[in-house]
DOKEBA-62460 format. One line per 3 residues: number of its first residue (from 1); for each residue x, y, z of C-alpha. Coordinates in Angstrom, 3 decimals, padded with zeros to 6 digits. Last residue first. Layout:
// DOKEBA-62460
NUM	X:Y:Z | ...
***
This chain:
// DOKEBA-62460
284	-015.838:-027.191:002.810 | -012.659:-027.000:004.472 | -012.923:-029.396:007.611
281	-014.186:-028.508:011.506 | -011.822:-029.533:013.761 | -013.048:-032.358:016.192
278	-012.922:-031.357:020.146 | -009.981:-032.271:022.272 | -010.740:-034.258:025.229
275	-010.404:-034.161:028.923 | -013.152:-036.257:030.437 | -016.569:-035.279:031.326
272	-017.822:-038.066:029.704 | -014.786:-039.700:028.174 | -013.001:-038.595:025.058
269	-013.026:-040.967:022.168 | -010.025:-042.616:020.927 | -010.061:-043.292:017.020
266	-010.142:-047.223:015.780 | -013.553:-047.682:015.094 | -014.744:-044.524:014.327
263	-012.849:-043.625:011.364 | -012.776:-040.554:010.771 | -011.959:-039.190:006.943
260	-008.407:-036.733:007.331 | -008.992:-033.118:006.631 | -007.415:-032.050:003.398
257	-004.510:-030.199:003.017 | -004.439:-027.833:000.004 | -002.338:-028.660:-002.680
254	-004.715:-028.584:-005.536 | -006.692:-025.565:-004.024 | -003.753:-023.617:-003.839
251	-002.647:-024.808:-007.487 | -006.590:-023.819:-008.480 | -006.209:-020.572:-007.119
248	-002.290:-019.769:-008.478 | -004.083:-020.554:-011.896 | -006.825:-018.487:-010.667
245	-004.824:-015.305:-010.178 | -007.345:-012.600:-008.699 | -007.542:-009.116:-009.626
242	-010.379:-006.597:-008.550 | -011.518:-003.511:-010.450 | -013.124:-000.542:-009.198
239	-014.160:001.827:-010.892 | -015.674:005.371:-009.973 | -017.412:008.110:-011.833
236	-018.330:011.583:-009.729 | -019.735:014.970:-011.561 | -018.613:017.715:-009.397
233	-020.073:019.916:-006.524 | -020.774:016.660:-004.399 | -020.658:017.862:-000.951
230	-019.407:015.848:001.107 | -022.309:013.569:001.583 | -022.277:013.566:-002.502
227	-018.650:011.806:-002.356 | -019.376:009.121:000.531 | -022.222:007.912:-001.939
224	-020.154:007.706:-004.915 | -017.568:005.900:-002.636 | -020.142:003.915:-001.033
221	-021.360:002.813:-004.129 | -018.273:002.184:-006.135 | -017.021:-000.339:-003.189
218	-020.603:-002.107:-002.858 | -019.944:-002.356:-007.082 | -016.242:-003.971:-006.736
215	-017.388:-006.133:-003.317 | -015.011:-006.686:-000.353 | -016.130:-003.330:001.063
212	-013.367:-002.465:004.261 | -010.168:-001.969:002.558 | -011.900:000.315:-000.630
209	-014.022:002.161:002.047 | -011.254:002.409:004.612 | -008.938:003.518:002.012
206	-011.445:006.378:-000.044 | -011.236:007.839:003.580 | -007.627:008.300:003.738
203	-007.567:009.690:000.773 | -009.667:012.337:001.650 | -013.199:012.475:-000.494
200	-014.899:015.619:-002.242 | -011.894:016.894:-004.468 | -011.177:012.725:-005.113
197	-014.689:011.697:-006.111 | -015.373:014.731:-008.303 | -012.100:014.363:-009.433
194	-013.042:011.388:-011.726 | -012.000:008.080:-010.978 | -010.523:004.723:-011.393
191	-009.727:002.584:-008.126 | -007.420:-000.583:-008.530 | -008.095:-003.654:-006.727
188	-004.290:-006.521:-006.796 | -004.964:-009.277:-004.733 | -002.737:-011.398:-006.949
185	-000.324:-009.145:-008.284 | -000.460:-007.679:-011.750 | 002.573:-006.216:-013.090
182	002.867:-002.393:-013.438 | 003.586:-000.911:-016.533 | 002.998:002.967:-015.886
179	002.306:005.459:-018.883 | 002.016:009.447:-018.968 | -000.257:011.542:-021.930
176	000.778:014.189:-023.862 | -001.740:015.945:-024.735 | -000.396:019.548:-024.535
173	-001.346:022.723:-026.531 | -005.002:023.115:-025.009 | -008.007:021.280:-026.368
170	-008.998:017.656:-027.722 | -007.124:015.816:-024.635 | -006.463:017.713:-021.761
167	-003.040:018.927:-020.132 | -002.475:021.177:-017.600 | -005.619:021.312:-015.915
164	-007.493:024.062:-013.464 | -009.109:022.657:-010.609 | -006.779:023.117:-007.686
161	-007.405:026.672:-008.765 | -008.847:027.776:-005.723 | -006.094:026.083:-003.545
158	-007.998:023.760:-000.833 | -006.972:020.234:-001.289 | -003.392:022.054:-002.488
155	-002.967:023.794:000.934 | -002.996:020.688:002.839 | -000.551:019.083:000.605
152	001.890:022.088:001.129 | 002.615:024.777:-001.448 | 005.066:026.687:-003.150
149	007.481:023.162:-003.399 | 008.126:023.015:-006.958 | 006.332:019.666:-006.597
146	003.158:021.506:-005.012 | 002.741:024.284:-007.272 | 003.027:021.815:-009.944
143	000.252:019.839:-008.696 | -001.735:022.969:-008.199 | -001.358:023.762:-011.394
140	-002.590:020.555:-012.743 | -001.520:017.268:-014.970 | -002.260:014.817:-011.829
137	000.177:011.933:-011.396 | -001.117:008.490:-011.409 | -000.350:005.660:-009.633
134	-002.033:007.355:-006.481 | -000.480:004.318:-003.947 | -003.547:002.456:-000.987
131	-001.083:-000.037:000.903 | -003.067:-002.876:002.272 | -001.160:-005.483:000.466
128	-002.309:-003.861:-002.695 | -004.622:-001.001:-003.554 | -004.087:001.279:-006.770
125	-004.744:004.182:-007.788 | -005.612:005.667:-010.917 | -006.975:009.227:-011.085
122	-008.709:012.308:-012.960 | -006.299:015.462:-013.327 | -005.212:015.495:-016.837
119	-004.070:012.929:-019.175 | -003.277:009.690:-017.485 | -002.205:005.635:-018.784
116	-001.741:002.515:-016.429 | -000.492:-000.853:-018.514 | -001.505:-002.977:-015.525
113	000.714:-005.942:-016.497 | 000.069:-009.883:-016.819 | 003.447:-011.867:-017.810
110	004.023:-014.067:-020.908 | 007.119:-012.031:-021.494 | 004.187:-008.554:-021.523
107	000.860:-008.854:-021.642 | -001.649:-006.817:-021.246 | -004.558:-005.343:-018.920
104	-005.313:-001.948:-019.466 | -005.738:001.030:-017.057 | -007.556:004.042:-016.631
101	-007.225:007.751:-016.590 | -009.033:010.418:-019.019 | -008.606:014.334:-019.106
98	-011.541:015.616:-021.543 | -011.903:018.886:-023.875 | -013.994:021.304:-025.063
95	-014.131:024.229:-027.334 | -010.876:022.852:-030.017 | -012.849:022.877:-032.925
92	-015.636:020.929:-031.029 | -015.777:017.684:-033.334 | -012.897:018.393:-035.042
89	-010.576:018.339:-031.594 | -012.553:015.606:-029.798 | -011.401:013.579:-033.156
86	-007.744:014.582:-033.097 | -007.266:014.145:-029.205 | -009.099:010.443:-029.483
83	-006.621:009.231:-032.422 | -003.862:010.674:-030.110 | -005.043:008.429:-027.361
80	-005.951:005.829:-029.677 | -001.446:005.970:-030.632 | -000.366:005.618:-027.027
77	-002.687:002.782:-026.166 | -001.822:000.955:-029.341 | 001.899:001.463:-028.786
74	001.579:000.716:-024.847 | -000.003:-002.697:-025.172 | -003.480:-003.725:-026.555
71	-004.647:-006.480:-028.227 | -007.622:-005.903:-031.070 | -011.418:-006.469:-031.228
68	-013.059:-005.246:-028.538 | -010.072:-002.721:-027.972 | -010.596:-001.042:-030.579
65	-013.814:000.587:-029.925 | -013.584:000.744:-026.474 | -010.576:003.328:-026.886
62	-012.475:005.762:-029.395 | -015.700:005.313:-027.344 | -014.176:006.794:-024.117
59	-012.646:009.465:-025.659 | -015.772:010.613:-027.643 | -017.729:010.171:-024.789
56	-015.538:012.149:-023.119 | -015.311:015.148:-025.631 | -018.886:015.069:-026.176
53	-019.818:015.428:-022.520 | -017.462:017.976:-022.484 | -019.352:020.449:-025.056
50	-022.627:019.572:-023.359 | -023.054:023.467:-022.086 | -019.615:024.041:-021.162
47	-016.134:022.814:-022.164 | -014.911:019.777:-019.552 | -015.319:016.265:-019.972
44	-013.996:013.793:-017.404 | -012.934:010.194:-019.053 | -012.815:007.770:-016.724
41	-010.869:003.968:-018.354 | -010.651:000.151:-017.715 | -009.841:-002.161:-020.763
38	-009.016:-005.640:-020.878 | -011.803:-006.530:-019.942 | -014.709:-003.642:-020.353
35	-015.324:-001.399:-018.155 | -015.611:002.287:-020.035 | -016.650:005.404:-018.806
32	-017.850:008.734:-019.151 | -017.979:012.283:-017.423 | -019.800:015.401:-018.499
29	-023.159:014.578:-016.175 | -025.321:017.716:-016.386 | -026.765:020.183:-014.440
26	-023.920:020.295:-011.708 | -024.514:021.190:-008.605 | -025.930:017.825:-006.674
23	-023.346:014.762:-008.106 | -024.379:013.860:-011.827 | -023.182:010.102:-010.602
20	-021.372:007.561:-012.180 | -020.875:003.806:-011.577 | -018.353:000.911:-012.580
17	-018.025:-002.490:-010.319 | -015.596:-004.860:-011.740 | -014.089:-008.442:-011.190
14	-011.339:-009.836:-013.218 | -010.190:-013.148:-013.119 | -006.313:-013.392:-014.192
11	-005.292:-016.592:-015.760 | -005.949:-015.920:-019.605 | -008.581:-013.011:-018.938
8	-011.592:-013.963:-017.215 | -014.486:-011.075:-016.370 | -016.445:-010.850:-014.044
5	-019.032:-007.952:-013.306 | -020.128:-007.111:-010.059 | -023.668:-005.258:-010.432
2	-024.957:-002.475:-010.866 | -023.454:-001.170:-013.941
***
């Protein structure tokens, strides 16, 4: 993509900026990506010599495929994430393998929900009221070596196997993947990406890009671009998705007050040089 994209979904308006980058070391690009209402998702291969660019495109495809034409909620998501392990698994025999993040928007008691789903180490996060939270949880060693308390956050952005996954889809002995129902709050602009955004860029850096670029696809392109500066050793894919309630819109815009016509002929006027107050200037 390069450009916003907007979506409507029931009362939510969606709008999305989605790009992906080879980065400067790598030969190929392994990652993929879907951004498609209701259905956000980074898939980062991993297997050699185009092995993980099959496994992710195979994820990616798998998900895209049914939602287009079904509802989701955390059933379907949990069962095309097994449907995606067994087909990356014949396809490579087991050689190559993806993590994926993302989210989904569903319904639940007539409510919108970020149904959030992770294998692996890429990331969901999400920024709201000016608080930037890592929904996900990274399936690494180096995120185990940090919960067990071996390590200290500094260490872990520098381990040497801060790399190396826990669980994958299509390879390994664990796919399980985690969930996260989160309901959608107006203002609501989650970030979706591979670790070749996160290994390259602080968090506190991806927050004063994400709080200071009002556009999705601005957003993904300073990110991307913020990513190479440092280094970019890893392929880099980024969403960003914004949420915006237009029933609560149009109710705001319903009851908002409206500046009162002037009439000339019976308002006082200031004199020359007089004190006055000076007219307000009206919602346009």
């Amino acid at each position: 993509m390069t450009s916003d994209q907007e979506r409507h979904i029931d009362s939510i308006r969606l709008t999305v900026g989605a790009g992906t980058d080879r980065g400067l070391r790598r030969e190929l690009n392994e990652d993929s990506f879907v951004a498609a209402a209701p259905l956000f998702a980074v898939a980062d291969g991993m297997g050699g010599h185009e092995a993980g660019e099959v496994a992710s495109r195979i994820c990616v495809e798998t998900l895209a495929e049914y939602a287009r034409e079904r509802p989701l909620g955390a059933a379907q998501m949990q069962q095309l994430l097994v449907d995606a392990d067994r087909r990356i698994r014949i396809a490579a025999a087991s050689r190559a393998g993806t993590t994926v993040t993302g989210a989904a928007l569903v319904e639940e008691r007539n409510m919108p929900y970020w149904l959030v789903f992770n294998v692996g180490d890429s990331r969901t996060y999400r920024l709201n009221q000016g608080k930037l939270e890592q929904v996900s949880i990274d399936h690494s060693e180096v995120q185990e070596l940090l919960e067990a308390g071996r390590i200290t956050a500094q260490e872990a952005l520098v381990h040497p196997r801060r790399h190396v996954v826990t669980r994958a889809l299509g390879t390994g002995d664990d796919a399980e993947p985690d969930f996260w129902m989160l309901p959608v709050e107006p203002g609501d602009r989650l970030l979706i990406c591979s670790d070749g955004l996160t290994s390259e860029v602080s968090d506190a850096h991806i927050y004063s890009i994400l709080t200071s670029t009002p556009r999705p696809q601005d957003a993904v392109q300073a990110l991307i671009q913020a990513a190479l500066r440092s280094g970019g050793r890893d392929n880099i894919t980024v969403l960003v998705v914004d949420a915006a309630d237009t029933a609560r819109e149009a109710e705001q815009e319903a009851t908002a007050p409206r500046p009162e016509a002037e009439e000339s002929n019976t308002l006082p006027r200031p004199l020359p040089g007089g004190p006055g107050t000076a007219p307000t200037e009206g919602e346009l």
